[in-house]
C-alpha positions in Angstrom: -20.6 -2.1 51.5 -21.9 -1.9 54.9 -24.6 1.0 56.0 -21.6 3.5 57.8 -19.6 3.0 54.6 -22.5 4.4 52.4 -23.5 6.9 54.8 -20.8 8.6 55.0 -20.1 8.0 51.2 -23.8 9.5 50.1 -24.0 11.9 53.4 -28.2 10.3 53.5 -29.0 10.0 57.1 -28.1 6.9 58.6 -31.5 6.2 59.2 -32.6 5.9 55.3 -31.1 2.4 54.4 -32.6 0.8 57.5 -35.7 2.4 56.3 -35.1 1.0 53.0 -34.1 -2.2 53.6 -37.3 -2.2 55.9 -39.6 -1.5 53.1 -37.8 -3.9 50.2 -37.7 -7.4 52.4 -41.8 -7.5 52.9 -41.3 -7.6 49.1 -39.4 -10.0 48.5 -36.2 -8.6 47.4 -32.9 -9.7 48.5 -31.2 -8.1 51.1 -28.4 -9.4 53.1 -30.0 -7.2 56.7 -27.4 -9.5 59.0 -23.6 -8.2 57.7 -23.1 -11.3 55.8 -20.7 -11.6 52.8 -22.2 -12.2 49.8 -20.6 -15.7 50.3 -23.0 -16.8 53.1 -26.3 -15.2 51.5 -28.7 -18.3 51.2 -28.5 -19.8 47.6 -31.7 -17.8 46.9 -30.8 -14.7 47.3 -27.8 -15.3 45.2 -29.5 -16.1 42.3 -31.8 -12.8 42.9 -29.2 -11.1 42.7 -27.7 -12.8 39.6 -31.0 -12.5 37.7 -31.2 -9.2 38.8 -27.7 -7.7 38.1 -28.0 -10.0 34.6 -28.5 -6.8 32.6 -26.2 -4.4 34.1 -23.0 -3.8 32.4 -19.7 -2.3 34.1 -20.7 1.3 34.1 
């Protein structure tokens, strides 16, 4: 989903997931920041995500 899509989906201001985003990479958690697909996210981040989203079931 890119930052207009959950803008306008949430109605946050546009400048909260910049700030957000700002605030998560300095700790180490993976963020994709440059429009890539998921596809082209470095291996790392992929398996952040994976671990991360491990737990999570469809709901």
């Amino acid at each position: 989903m890119t930052i207009s899509q959950l803008v306008r989906d949430t109605d946050i201001s546009d400048v909260t997931p910049y700030t957000w985003r700002k605030k998560a990479l300095p700790q180490g958690t993976p963020m994709p920041g440059n429009g890539k697909n998921p596809d082209q996210w470095t291996p790392e981040n992929q398996l952040a995500i994976i671990i991360e989203t491990a737990a999570l079931n469809e709901a």
